[in-house]
Backbone as a printed PyTorch tensor [residue, N CA C, xyz], in Angstrom:
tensor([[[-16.2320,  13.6580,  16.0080],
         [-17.0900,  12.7120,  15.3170],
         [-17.0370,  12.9870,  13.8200]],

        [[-17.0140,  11.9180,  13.0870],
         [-16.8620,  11.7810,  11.7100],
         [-18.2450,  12.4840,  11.0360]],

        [[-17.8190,  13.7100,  10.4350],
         [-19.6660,  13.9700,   9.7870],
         [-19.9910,  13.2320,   8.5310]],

        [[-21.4160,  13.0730,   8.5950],
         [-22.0730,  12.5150,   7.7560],
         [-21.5280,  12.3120,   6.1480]],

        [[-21.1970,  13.4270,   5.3960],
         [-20.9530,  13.3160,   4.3300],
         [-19.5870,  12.9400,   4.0770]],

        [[-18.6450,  12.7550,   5.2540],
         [-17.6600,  12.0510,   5.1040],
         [-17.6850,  10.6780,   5.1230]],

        [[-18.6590,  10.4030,   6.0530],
         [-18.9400,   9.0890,   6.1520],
         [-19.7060,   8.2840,   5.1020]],

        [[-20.5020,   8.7680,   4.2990],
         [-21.0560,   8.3460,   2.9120],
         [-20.0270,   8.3380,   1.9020]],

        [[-19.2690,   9.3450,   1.4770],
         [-18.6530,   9.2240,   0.9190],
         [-17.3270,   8.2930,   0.9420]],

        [[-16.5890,   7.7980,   1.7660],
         [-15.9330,   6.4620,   2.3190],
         [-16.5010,   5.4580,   1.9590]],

        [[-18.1410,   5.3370,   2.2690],
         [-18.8040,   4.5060,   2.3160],
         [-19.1030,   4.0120,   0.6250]],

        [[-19.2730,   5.0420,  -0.3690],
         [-19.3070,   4.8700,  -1.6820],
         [-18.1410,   4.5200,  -2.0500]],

        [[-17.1890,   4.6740,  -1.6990],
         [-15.7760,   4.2970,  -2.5260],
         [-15.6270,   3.0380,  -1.9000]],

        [[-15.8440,   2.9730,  -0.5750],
         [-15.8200,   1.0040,  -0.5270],
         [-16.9680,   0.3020,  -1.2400]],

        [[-18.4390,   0.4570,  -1.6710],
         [-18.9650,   0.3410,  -2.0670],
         [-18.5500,  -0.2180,  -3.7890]],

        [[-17.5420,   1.2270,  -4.3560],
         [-17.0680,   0.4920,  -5.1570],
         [-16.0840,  -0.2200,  -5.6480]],

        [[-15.2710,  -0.2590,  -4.6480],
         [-13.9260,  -1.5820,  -4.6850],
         [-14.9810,  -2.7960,  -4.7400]],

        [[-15.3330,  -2.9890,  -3.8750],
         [-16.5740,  -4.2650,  -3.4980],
         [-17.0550,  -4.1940,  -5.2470]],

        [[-17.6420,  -3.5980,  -5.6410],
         [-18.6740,  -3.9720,  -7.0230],
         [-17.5120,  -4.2250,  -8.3540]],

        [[-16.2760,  -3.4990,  -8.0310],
         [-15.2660,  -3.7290,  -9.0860],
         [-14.9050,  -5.1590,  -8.9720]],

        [[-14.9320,  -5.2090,  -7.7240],
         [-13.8810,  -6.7700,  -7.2110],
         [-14.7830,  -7.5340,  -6.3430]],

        [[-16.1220,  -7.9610,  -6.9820],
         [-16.9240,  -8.8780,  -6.1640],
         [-16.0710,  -9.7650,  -5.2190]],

        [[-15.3060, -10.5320,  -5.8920],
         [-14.5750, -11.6940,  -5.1150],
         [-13.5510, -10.8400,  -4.4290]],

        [[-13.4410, -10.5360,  -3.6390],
         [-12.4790,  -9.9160,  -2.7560],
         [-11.2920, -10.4960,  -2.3580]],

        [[-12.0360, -12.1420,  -2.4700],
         [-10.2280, -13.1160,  -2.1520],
         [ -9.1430, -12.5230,  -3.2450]],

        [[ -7.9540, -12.9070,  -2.3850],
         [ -7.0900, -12.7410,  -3.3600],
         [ -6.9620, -11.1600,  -3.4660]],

        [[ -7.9670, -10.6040,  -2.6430],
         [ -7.4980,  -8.7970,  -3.0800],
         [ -7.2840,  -8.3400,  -1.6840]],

        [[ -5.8530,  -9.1930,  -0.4790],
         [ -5.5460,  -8.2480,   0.4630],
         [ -5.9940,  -6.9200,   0.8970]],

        [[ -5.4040,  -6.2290,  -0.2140],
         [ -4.8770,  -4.4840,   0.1850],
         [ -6.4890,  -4.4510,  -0.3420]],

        [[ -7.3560,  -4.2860,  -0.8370],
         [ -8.7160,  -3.9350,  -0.9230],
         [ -8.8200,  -4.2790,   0.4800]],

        [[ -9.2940,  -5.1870,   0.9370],
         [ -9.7870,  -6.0580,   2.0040],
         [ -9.1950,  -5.0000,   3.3420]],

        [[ -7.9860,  -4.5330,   3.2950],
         [ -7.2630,  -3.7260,   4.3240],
         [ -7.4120,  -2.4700,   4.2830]],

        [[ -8.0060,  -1.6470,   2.9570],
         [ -8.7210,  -0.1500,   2.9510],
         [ -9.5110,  -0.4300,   3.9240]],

        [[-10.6660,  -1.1950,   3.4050],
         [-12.0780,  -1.4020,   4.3760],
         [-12.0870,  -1.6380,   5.7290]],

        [[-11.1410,  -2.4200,   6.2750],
         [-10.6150,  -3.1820,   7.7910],
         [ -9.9960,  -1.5610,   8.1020]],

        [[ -9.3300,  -0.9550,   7.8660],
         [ -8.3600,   0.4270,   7.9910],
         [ -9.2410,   1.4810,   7.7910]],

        [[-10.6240,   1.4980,   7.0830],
         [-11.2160,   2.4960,   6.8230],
         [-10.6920,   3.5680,   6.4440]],

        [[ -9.9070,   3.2680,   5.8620],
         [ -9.2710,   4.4680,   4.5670],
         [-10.1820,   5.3200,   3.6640]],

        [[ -9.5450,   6.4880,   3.6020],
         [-10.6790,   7.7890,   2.6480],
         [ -9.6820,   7.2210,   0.8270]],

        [[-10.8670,   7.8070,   0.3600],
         [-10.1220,   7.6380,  -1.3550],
         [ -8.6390,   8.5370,  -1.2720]],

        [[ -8.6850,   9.7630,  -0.5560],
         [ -7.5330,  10.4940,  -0.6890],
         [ -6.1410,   9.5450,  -0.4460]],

        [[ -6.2100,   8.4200,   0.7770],
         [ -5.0580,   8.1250,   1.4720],
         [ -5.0870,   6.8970,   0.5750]],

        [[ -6.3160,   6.4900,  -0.0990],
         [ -5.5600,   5.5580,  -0.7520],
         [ -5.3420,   5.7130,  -2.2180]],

        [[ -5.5390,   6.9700,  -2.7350],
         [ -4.7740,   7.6990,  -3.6510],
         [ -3.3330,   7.6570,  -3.4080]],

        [[ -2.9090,   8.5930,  -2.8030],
         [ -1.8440,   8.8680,  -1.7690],
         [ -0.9080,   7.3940,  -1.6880]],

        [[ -1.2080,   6.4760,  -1.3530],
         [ -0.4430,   5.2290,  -1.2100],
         [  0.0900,   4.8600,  -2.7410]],

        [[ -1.4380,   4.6800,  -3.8000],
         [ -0.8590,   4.2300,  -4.9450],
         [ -0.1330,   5.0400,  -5.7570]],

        [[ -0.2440,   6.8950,  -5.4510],
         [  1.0990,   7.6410,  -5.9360],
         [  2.1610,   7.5360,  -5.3730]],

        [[  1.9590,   6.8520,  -4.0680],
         [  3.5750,   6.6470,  -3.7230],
         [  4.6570,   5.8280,  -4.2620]],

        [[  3.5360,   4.7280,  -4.1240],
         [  3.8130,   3.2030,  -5.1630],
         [  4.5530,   3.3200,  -6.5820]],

        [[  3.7280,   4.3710,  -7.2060],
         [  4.4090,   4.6300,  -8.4850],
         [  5.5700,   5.7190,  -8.4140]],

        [[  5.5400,   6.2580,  -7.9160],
         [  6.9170,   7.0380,  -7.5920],
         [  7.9200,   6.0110,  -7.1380]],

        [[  8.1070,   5.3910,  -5.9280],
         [  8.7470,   4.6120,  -5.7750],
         [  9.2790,   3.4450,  -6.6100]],

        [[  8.2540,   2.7490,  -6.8960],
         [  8.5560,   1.8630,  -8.0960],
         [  9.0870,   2.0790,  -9.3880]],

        [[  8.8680,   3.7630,  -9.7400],
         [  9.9760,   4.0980, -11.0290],
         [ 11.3040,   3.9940, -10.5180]],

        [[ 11.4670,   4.9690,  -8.6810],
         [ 13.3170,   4.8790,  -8.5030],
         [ 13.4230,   3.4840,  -8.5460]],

        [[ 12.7960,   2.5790,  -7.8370],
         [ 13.2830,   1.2630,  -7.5350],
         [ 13.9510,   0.9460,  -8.9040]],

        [[ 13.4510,   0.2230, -10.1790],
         [ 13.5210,  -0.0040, -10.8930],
         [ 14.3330,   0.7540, -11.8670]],

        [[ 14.9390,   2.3800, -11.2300],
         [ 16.1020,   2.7120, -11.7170],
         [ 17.4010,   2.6080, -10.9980]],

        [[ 17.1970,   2.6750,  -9.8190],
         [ 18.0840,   1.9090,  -8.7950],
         [ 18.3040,   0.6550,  -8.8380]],

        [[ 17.7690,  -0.2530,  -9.5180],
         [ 18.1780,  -1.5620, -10.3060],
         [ 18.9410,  -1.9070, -10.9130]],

        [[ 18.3360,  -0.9730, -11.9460],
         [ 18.8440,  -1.0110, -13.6190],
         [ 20.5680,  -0.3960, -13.1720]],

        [[ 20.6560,   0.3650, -12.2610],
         [ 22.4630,   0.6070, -11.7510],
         [ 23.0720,  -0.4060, -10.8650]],

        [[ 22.2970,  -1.0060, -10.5000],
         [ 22.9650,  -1.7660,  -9.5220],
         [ 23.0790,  -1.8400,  -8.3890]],

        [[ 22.3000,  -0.8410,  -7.6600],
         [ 21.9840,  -0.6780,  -6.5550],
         [ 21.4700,  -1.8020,  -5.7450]],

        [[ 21.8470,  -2.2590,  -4.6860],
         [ 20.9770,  -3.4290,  -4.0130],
         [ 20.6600,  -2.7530,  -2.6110]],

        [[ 20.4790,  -1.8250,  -2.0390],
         [ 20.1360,  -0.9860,  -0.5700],
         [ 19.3070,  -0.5680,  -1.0540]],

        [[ 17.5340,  -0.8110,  -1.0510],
         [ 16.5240,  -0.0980,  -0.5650],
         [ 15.9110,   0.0840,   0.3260]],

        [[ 16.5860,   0.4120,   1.1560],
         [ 16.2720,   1.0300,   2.8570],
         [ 15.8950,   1.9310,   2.7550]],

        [[ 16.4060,   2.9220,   1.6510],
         [ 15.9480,   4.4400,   1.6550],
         [ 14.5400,   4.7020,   1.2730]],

        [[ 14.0840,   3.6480,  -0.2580],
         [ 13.2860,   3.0190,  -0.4650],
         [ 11.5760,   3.0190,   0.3240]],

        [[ 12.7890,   1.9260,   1.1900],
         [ 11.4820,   1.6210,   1.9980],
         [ 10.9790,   2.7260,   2.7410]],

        [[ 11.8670,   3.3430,   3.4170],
         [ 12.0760,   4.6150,   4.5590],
         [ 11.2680,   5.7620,   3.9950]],

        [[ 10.9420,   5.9850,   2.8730],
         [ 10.2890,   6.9720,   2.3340],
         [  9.0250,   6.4730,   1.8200]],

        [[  8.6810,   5.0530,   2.0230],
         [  7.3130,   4.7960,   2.4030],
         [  6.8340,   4.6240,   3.1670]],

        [[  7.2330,   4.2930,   4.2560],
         [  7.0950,   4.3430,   5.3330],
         [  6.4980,   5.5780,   5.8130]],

        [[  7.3770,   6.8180,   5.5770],
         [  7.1400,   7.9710,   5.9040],
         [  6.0140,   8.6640,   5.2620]],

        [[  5.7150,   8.0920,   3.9250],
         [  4.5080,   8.4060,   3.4950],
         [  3.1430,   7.6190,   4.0190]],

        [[  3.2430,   6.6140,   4.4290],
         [  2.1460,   6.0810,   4.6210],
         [  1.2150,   6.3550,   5.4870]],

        [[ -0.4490,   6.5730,   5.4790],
         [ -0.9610,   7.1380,   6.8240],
         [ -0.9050,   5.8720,   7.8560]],

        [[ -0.8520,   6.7490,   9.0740],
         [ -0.6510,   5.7890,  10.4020],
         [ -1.6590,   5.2020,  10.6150]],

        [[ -2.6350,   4.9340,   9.4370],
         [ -4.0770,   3.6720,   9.6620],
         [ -3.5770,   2.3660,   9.7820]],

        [[ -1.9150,   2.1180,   8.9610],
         [ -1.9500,   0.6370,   8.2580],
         [ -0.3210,   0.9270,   9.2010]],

        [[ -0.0640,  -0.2550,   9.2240],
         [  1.5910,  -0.4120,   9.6220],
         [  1.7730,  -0.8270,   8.5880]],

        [[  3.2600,  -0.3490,   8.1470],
         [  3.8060,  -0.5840,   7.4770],
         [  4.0330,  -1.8510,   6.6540]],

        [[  4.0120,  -3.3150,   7.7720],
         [  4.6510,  -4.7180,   7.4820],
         [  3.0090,  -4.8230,   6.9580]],

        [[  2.0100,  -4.4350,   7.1750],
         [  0.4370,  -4.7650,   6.7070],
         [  0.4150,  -4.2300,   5.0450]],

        [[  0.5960,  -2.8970,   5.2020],
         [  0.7650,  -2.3650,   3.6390],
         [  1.3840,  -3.4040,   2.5310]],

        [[  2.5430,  -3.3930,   3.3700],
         [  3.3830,  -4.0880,   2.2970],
         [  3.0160,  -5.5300,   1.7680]],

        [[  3.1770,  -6.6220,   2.7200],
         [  2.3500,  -7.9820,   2.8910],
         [  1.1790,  -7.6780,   1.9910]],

        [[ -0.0760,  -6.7650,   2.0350],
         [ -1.0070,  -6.8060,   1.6950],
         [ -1.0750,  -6.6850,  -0.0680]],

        [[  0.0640,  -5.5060,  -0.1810],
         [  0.3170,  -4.9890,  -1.6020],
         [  1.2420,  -6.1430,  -2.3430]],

        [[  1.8970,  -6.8150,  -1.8300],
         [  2.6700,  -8.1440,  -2.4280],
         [  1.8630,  -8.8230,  -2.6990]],

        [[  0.7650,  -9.3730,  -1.6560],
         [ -0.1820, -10.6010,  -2.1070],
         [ -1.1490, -10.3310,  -3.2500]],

        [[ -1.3780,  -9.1200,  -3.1790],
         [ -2.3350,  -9.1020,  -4.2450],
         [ -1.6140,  -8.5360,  -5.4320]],

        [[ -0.1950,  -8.5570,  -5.5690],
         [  0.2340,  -8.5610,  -6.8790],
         [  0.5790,  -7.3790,  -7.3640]],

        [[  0.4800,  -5.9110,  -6.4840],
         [  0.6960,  -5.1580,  -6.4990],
         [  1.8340,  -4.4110,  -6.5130]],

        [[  2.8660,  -4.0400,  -7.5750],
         [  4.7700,  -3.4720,  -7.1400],
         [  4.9910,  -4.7920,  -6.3900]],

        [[  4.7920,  -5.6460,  -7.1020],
         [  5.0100,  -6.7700,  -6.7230],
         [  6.9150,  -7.3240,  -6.1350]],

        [[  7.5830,  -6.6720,  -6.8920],
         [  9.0220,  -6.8690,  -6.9150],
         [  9.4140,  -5.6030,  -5.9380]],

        [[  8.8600,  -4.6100,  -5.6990],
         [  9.4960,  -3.8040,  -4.7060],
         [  8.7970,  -4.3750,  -3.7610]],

        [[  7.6800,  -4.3470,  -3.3780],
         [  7.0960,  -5.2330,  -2.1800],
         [  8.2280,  -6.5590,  -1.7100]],

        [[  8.2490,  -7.1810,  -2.8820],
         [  9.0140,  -8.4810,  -2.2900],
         [ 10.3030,  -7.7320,  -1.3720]],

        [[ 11.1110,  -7.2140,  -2.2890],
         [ 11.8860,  -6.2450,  -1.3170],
         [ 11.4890,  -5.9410,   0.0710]],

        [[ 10.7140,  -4.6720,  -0.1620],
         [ 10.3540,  -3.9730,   0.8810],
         [ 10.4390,  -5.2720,   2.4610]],

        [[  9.3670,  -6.4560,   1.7660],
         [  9.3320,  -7.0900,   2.6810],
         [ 10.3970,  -8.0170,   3.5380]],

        [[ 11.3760,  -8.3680,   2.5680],
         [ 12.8070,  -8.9200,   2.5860],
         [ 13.6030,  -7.8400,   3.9820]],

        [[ 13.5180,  -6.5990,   3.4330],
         [ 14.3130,  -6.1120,   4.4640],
         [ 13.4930,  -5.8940,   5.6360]],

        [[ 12.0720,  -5.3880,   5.8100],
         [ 11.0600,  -5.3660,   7.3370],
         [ 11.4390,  -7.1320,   8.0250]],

        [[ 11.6550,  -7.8890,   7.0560],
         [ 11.9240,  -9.3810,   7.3480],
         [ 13.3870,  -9.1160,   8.6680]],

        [[ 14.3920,  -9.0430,   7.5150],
         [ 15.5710,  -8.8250,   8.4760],
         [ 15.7830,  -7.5490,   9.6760]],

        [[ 14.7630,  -6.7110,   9.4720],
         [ 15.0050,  -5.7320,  10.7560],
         [ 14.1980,  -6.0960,  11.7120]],

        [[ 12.9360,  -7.0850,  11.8450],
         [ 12.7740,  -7.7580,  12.7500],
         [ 13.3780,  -9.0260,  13.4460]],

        [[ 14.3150,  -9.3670,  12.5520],
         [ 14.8660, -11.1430,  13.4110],
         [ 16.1210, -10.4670,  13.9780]]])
């Protein structure tokens, strides 16, 4: 069982996504902490991944690289097993978030499902 002061404290950090971002439309990946009940740590954790990733992406670009499988594969592997993967991503695209690796990301989860 979840103790108490874990559970307040969750409870304050959704508390303040909600007061940052009254209108919640339009803010997916907020909307999917709360639905996922994510701790601040994991969703720390996601947006350092984000930025790690999104520097290689964007140097893996700038060469010419067009395979980010590896990319993806190492977010994947980072991500906690609250969210699937195709949710993260979807969620972090819509709301505008690594917006261009998302589109990616999602391009290829696209083709490894059809």
């Amino acid at each position: 069982m979840e103790s108490l002061e874990s559970r307040l404290n969750r409870l304050e950090f959704y508390f303040q996504i909600v007061w940052e971002n009254t209108n919640l439309d339009g803010k997916p990946f907020y909307m999917l902490i709360i639905k996922k009940e994510l701790t601040k740590q994991e969703v720390d954790d996601i947006f350092n991944t984000c930025e790690e990733l999104s520097k290689k992406y964007e140097e893996q670009k700038a060469e010419g690289l067009i395979d980010y499988v590896p990319l993806l594969t190492q977010f994947v592997g980072m991500l906690t097993p609250k969210i699937a993967p195709h949710e993260a991503v979807d969620a972090l695209f819509k709301q505008g978030l690594y917006k261009e690796m998302m589109r990616e990301f999602s391009e290829i989860i696209k083709r490894i499902r059809d």
